[in-house]
C-alpha positions in Angstrom: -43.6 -4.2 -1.8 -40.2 -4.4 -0.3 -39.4 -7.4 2.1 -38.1 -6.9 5.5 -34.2 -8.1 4.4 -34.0 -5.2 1.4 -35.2 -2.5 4.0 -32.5 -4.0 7.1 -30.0 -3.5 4.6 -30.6 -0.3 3.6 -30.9 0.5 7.4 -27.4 -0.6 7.7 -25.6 0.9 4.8 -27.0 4.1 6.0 -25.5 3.6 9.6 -22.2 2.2 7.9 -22.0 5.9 6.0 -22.6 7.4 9.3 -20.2 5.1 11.3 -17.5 6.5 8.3 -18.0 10.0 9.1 -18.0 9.8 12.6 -14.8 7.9 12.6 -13.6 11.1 10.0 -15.2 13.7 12.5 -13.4 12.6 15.4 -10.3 10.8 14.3 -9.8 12.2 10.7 -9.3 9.1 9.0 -11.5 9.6 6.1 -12.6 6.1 4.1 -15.8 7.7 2.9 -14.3 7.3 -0.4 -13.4 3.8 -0.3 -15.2 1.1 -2.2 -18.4 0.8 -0.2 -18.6 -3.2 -0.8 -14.5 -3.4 0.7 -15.8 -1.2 4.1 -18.7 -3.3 4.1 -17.0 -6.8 4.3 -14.7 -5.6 7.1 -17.7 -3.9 9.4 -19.8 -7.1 9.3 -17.0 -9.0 10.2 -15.8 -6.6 12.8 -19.6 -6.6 14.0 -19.6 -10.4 14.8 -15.9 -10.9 15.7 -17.7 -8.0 18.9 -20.9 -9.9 19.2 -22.4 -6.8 18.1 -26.4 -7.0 16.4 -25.4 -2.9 15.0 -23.5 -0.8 13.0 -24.7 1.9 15.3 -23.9 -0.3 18.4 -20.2 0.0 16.9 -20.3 3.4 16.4 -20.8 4.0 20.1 -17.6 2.1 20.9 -15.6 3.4 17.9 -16.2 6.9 19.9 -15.9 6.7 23.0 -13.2 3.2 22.9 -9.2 3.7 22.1 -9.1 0.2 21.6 -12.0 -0.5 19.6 -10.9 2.4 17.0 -7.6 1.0 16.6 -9.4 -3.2 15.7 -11.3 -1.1 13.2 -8.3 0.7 11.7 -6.8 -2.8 11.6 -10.1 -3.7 9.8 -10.3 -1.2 6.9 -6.5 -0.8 6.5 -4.6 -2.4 3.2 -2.6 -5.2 4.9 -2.9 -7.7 2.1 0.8 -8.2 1.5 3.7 -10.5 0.6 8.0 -10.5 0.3 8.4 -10.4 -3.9 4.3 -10.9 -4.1 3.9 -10.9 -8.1 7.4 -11.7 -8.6 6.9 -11.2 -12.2 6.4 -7.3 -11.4 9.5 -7.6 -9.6 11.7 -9.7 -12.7 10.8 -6.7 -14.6 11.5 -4.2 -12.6 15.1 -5.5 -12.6 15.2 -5.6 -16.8 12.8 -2.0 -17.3 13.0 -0.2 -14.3 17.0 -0.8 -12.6 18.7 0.3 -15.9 16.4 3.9 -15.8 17.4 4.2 -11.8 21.2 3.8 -12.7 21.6 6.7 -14.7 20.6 8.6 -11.6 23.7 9.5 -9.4 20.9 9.3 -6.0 17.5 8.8 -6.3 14.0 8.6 -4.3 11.7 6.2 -3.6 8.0 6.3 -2.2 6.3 3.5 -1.1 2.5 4.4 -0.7 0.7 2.2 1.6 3.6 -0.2 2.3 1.3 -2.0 4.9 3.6 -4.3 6.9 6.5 -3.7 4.6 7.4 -6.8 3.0 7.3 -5.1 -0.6 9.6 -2.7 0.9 12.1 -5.0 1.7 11.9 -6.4 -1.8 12.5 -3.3 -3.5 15.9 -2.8 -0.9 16.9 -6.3 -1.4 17.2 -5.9 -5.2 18.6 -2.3 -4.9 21.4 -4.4 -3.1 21.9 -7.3 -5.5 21.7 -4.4 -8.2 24.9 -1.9 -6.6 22.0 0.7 -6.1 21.2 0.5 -2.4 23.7 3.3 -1.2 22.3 5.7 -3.9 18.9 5.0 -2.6 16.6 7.1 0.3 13.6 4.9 0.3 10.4 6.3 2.2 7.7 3.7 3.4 3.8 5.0 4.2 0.9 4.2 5.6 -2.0 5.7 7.3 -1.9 3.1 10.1 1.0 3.1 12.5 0.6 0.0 13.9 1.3 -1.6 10.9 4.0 1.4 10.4 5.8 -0.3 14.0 5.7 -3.7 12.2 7.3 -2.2 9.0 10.4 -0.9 10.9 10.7 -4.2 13.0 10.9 -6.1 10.0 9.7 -9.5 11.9 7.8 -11.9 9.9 6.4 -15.4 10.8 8.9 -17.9 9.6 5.7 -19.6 8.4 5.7 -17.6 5.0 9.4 -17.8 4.3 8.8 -20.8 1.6 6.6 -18.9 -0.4 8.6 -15.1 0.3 11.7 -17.6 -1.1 9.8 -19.0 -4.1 9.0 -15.8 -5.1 12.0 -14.2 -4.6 13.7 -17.0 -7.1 11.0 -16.4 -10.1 11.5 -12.4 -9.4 15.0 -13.4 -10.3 17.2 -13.2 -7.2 20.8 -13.4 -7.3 21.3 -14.7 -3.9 20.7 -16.9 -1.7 16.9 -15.5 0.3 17.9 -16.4 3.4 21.0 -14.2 3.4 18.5 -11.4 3.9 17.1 -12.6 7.4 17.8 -14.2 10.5 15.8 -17.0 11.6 14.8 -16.8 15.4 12.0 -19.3 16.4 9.2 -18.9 14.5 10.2 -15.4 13.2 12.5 -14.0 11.1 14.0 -11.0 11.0 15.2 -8.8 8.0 18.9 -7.9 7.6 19.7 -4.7 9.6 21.7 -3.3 6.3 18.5 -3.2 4.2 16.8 -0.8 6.9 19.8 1.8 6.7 17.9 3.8 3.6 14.7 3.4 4.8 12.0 6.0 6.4 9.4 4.7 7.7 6.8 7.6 8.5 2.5 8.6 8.5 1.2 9.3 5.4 -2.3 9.0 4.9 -3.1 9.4 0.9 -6.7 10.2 1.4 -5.8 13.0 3.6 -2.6 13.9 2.9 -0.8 16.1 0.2 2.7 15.4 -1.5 4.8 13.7 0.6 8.5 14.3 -1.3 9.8 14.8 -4.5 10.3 11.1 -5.8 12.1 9.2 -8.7 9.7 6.5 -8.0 6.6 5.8 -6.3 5.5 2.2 -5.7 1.6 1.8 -4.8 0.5 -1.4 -5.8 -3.3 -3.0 -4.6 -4.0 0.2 -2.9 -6.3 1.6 -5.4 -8.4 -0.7 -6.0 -10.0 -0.3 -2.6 -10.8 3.3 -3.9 -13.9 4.9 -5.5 -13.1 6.2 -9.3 -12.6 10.1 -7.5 -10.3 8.7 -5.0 -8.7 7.3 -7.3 -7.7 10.1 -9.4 -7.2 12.1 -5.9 -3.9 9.8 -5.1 -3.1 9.6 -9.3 -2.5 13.6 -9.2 -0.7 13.0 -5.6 1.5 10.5 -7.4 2.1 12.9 -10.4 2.7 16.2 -8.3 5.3 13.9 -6.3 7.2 12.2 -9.3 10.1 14.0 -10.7 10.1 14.4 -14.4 11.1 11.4 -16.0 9.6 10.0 -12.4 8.5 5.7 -12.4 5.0 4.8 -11.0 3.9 1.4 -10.0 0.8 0.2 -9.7 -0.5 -3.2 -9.0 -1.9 -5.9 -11.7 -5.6 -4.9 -11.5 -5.3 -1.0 -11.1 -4.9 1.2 -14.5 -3.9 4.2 -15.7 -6.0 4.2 -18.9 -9.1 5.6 -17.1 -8.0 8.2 -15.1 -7.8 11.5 -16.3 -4.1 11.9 -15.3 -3.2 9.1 -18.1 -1.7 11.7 -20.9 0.7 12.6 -18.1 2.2 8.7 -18.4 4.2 6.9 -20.9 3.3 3.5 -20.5 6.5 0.9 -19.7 4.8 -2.0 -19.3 0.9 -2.5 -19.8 0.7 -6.1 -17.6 2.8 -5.0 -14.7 1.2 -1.9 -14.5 4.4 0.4 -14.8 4.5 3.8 -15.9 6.7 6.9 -16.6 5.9 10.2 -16.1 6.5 12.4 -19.0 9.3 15.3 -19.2 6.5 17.5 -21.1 3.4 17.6 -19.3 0.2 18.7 -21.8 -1.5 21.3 -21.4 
């Protein structure tokens, strides 16, 4: 016979699946697809951060509340970031991936779910150190646009400048970090040159087709929040949107090797998770 805590939970992954589609029905944000045990962590916690005792409860705010819809956006969204975060993806990026993008007399750039942008800035600062910036259009997405706002600000706490620094030195800077921001308070603020080839724009991957024709795409730790047909939904998104010849990034526990799109790639590097999209695609 069941006990009474296997039959609550049940009870409240069902209204969780129904709190997801009403959130898609009226909003058209669609995480059904998401990995259920991700969603679930961020509704609990959203449930007693409200003092709330249901999922259904929370459902009733999410649709008829502006503000409660926008904490649970917050909630679910991909924000997990850093400035140079695995700098060892970014060292070889400068040896694998900068020599491949010089050949190119202008070139494209997609970053997929750039969350609060710091990865962006990365990518910009070493376009700079690398004489590449002013060949560069870089586009930044995300489905949220909150986070978008803080992209394009480019404000950080001055908190995490230590460890943005530290990483920036074993990804193999040239410079000196804090040449790229100013220091105001307890903020800093990114250098106003590195925004200048930068769009920041709504893109929602889930959602949304191809967003530009792109010599790169950068989408690190944004898959692995996904179900395995998910998944393979943004894959052929990322290979409709890559040029031939085209550079995808993923981050150190996403893969290629599973998906079905994988004979599309050549595989750069198998620990940093690059790939290259083939000139030939097979049939």
């Amino acid at each position: 016979m069941r006990d009474n805590q296997d039959i609550y939970e049940e009870i409240r992954n069902i209204e969780i699946r129904l709190l997801l589609e009403a959130i898609y029905q009226r909003y058209g944000y669609d995480f059904r697809n998401y990995s259920f045990a991700h969603l679930k962590r961020r509704i609990v916690h959203r449930l007693s951060s409200m003092g709330l005792k249901s999922v259904s409860q929370l459902q009733h705010y999410v649709l008829h509340d502006h503000d409660t819809i926008q904490q649970v956006l917050m909630d679910l969204s991909i924000n997990v970031t850093e400035m140079f975060r695995d700098p060892s993806f970014y060292k070889k990026v400068r040896e694998e991936v900068i020599p491949i993008l010089k050949t190119y007399p202008y070139f494209k750039i997609w970053h997929a779910g750039c969350a609060t942008g710091e990865e962006v800035y990365s990518m910009a600062i070493i376009l700079k150190e690398e004489g590449l910036y002013d060949r560069a259009q870089i586009y930044a997405t995300d489905f949220n646009q909150k986070v978008i706002k803080k992209a394009k600000e480019g404000i950080y706490s001055i908190e995490n400048i230590k460890q943005y620094t530290t990483n920036y030195q074993k990804a193999g800077g040239k410079e000196s970090f804090s040449n790229y921001y100013t220091a105001h308070y307890d903020s800093v603020i990114m250098d106003e040159s590195l925004k200048n080839n930068i769009l920041f724009a709504d893109h929602n991957l889930v959602t949304d087709g191809i967003f530009s024709e792109v010599n790169m795409i950068i989408c690190r730790n944004v898959l692995i929040y996904f179900e395995r047909d998910l998944q393979d939904h943004a894959i052929k998104t990322f290979l409709d949107s890559l040029l031939p010849g085209g550079i995808l990034c993923l981050g150190s526990k996403e893969t290629l090797q599973f998906s079905k799109y994988y004979p599309n790639f050549n595989q750069i590097d198998a620990k940093e998770k690059i790939y290259r999209k083939k000139y030939t695609i097979p049939e």
